[in-house]
C-alpha positions as CSV (number, residue, x, y, z in Angstrom):
1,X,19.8,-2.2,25.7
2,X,19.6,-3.8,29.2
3,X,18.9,-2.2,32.3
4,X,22.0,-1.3,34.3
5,X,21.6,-2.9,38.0
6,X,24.1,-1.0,40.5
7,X,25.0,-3.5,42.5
8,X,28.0,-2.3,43.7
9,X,27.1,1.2,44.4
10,X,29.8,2.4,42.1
11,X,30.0,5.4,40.0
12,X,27.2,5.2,37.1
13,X,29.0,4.7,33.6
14,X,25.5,4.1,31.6
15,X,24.5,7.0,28.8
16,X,21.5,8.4,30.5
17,X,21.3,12.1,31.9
18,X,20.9,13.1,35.2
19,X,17.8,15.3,34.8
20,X,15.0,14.8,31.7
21,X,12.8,17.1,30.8
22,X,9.6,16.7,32.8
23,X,7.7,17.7,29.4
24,X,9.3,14.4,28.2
25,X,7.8,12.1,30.9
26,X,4.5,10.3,30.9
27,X,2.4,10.7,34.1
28,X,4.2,14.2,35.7
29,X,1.3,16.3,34.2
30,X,-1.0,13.9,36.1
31,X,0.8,14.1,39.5
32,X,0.9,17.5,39.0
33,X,-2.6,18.1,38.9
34,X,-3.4,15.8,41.5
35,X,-0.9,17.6,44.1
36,X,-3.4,19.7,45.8
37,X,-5.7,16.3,46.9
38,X,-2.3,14.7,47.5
39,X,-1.3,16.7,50.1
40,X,-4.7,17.3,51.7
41,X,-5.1,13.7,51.9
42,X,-1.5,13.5,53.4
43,X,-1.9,16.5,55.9
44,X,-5.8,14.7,57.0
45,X,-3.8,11.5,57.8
46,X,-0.8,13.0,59.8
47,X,-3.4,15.4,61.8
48,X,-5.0,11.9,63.2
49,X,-2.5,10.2,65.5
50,X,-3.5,6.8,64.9
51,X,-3.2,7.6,61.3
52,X,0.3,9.1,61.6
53,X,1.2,5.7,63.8
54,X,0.4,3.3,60.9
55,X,2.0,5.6,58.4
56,X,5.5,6.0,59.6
57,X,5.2,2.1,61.4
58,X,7.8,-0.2,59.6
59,X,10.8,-3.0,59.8
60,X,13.8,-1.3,58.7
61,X,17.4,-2.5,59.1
62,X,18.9,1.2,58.9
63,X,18.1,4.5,58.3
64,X,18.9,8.0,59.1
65,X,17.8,10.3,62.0
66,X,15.6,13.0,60.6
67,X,15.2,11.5,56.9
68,X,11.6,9.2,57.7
69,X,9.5,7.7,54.9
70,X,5.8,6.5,53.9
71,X,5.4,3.9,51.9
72,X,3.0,3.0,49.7
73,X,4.4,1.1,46.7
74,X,7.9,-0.2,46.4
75,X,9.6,-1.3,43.6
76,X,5.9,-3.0,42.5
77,X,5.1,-4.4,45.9
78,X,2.4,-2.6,47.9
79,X,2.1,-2.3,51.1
80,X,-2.2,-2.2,51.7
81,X,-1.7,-1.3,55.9
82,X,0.0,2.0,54.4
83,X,-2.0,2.4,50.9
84,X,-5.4,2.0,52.0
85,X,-5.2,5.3,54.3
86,X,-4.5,7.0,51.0
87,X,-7.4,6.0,48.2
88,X,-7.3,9.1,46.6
89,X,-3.5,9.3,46.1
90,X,-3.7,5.4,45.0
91,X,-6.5,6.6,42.1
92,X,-3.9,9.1,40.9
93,X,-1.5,7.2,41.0
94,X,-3.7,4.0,39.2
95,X,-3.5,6.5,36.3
96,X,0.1,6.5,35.7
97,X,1.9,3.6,33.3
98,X,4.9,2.2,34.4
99,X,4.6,3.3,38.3
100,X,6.9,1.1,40.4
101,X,7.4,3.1,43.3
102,X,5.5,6.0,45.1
103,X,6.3,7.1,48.8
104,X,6.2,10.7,50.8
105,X,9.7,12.0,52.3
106,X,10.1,13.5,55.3
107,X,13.4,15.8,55.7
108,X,13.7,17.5,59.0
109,X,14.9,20.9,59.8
110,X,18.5,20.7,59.9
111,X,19.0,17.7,57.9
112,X,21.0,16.2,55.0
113,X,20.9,13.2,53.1
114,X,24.3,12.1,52.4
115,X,25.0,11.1,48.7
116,X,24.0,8.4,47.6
117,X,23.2,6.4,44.2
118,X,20.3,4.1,43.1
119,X,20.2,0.8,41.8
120,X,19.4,1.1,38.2
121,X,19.0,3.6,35.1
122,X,15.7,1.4,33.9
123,X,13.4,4.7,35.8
124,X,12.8,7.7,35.5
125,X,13.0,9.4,39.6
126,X,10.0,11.9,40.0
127,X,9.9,14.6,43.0
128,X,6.6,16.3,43.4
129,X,7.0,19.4,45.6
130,X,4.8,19.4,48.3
131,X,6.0,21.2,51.3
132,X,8.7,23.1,50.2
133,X,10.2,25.7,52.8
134,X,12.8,27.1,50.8
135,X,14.5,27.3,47.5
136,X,18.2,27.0,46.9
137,X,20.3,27.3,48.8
138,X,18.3,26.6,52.1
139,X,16.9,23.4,50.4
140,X,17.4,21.5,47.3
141,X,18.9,18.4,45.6
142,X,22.2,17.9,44.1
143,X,21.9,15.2,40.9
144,X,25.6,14.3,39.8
145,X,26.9,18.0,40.7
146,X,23.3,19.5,39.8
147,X,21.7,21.3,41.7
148,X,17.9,22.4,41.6
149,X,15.1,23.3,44.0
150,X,11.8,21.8,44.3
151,X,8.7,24.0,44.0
152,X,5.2,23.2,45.5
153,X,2.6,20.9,43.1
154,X,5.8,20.8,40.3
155,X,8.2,17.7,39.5
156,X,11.7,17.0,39.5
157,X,13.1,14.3,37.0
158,X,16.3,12.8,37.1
159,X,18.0,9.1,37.3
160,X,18.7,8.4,40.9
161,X,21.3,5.9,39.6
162,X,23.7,9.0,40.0
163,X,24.8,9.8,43.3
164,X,23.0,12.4,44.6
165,X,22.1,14.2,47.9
166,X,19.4,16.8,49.5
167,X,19.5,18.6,51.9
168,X,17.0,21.1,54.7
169,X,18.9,23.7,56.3
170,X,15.3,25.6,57.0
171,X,13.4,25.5,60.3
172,X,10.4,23.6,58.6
173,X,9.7,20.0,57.9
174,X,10.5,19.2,53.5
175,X,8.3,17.3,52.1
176,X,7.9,15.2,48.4
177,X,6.2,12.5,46.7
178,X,9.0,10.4,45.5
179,X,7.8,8.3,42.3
180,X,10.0,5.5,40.3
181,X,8.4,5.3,36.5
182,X,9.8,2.6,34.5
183,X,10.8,3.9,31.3
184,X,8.9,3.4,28.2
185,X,11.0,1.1,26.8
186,X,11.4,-1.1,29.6
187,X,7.7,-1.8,30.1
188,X,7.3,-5.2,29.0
189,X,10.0,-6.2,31.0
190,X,8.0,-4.9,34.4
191,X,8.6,-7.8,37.1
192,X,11.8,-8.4,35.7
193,X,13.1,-5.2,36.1
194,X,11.4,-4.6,39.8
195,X,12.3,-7.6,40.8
196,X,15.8,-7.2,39.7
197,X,16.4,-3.9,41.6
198,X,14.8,-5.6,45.1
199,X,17.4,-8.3,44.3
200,X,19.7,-5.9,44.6
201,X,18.6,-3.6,47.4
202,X,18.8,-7.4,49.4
203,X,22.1,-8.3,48.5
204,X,23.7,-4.6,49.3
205,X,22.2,-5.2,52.6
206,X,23.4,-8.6,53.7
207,X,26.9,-7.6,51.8
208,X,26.2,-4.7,54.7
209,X,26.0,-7.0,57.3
210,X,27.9,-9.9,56.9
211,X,30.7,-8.4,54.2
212,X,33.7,-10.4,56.5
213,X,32.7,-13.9,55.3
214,X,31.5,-12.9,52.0
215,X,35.2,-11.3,51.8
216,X,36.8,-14.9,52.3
217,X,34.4,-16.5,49.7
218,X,35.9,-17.5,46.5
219,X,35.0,-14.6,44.1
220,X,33.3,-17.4,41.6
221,X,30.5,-18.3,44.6
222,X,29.9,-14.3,45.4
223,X,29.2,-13.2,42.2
224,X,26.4,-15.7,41.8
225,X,24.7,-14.1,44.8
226,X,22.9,-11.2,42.8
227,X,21.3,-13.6,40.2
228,X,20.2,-16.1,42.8
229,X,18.3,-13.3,44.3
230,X,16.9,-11.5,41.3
231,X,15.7,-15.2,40.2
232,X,13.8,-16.1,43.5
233,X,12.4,-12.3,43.5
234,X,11.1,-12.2,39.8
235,X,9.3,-16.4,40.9
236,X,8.3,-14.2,44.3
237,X,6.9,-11.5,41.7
238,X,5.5,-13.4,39.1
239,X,3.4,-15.7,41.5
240,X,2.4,-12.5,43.7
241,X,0.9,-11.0,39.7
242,X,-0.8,-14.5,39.1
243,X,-2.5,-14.5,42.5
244,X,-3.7,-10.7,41.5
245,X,-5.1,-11.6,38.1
246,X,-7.1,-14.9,39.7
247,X,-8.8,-12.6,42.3
C-alpha cells in the first residue's frame, strides 16, 4: 500500500476511517500526560511579549483572520526560532515515534475554519485539548460529517485527509496541540513521505497563484509538476538528515 497524496484537494476515496481509536495510537498516552507542562510552558511564553512576538512571527502566503498558528515542526522540518522557546514540549514530544508535525492552534471567539482536507492518509491527525471553552455545540470539529468535542489534556484522532472543519462560537480563545504521527507502517519510508506531502502543500499553492497559465499548459507538462517537486524536497530532506547525523 502507498500513501495517498491529495494533490487535488478532492474528495478522499482511500479505505482509512475518519477517527481511530486513540487507545490504538502510539504516542497519545504520552501527550496526554505531558498536557499540563504543555500548556504551562505555552501560557509562560504568551504572558512575555517578546516571547508571544517570536511565536506567532512567520512568512505566510494566506491565511485566515482569527485562525493563527505556532509552529514548531512541520511535516519533519523544524523551525529552532520557534522550538527553542519550548524545550520542555520538544522533550515530550522527542518521545514520540513517527512525529512529523506538532504546532499550537489558536481559534478566536467567533470563528470558523471552513472545510477543508489534508494532503495524505499516511498520518494519523492528533488534537490535544488544551483550552477548551466549550463542548458541542459551541465548539468542536466536524471529521467527514463527524462531529466531536475536544476535552482539556485528552486527544482527538482522525485522518485530516477528509474534509473537515471546526468551529468557536464561545467568547474565549480555543486552543490545541495539533500533532501529525506517521503511521506505523509507513515509518521506514519517513522523508519520503514528509517530503512528499511539502511537495504537495507547494504545488497547491503556486497552482493558487498562477492557475491561468498552468490552465493553458499541455496536461502532459502539468502533471509532472508534483513529482518534480516531491523529488527536489525528498534531495532537500535527505541532505538536511545527513547534515543532522554529521553534527
Amino acid at each position: 500500500m502507498r500513501p495517498y497524496f491529495n494533490s487535488h484537494q478532492g474528495v478522499y476515496s482511500g479505505n482509512q476511517p475518519c477517527f481511530y481509536r486513540k487507545e490504538d495510537v502510539d504516542g497519545v498516552s504520552t501527550l496526554e500526560r505531558g498536557s499540563e507542562v504543555i500548556f504551562k510552558e505555552l501560557v509562560e511564553n504568551l504572558l512575555d511579549s517578546k516571547k508571544r512576538k517570536a511565536c506567532f512571527q512567520k512568512f505566510s502566503l494566506g491565511g485566515q483572520e482569527g485562525w493563527r498558528q505556532i509552529e514548531l515542526e512541520i511535516y519533519g522540518v523544524e523551525y529552532s526560532q520557534r522550538t527553542k522557546l519550548f524545550p520542555k514540549t520538544m522533550e515530550i514530544l522527542s518521545r514520540i515515534d513517527g512525529l512529523a508535525t506538532a504546532y499550537f492552534s489558536h481559534l478566536s471567539p467567533k470563528t470558523r475554519i471552513p472545510a477543508h482536507a489534508g494532503e495524505c492518509d499516511a498520518y494519523y491527525r492528533v488534537h490535544l485539548g488544551l483550552k477548551i471553552p466549550a463542548m458541542l455545540p459551541g465548539c468542536g470539529i466536524e471529521v467527514a460529517g463527524q462531529r466531536k468535542s475536544w476535552q482539556e489534556g485528552k486527544c482527538i484522532v482522525f485522518n485530516d485527509i477528509y474534509f473537515h472543519t471546526a468551529w468557536n462560537d464561545t467568547d474565549e480563545e480555543r486552543i490545541v496541540l495539533i500533532v501529525d504521527i506517521l503511521r506505523p507502517e509507513f515509518r521506514d519510508e519517513k522523508i519520503w513521505v514528509d517530503s512528499g506531502v511539502r511537495a504537495t502543500l507547494y504545488y497547491a499553492r503556486l497552482y493558487g497563484i498562477f492557475w491561468p497559465v498552468v490552465e493553458l499548459l499541455p496536461r502532459a507538462v502539468t502533471r509532472l509538476g508534483r513529482p518534480l517537486f516531491h523529488a527536489i524536497a525528498y534531495a532537500w530532506h535527505l541532505a538536511r538528515s545527513r547534515l543532522k547525523t554529521d553534527d
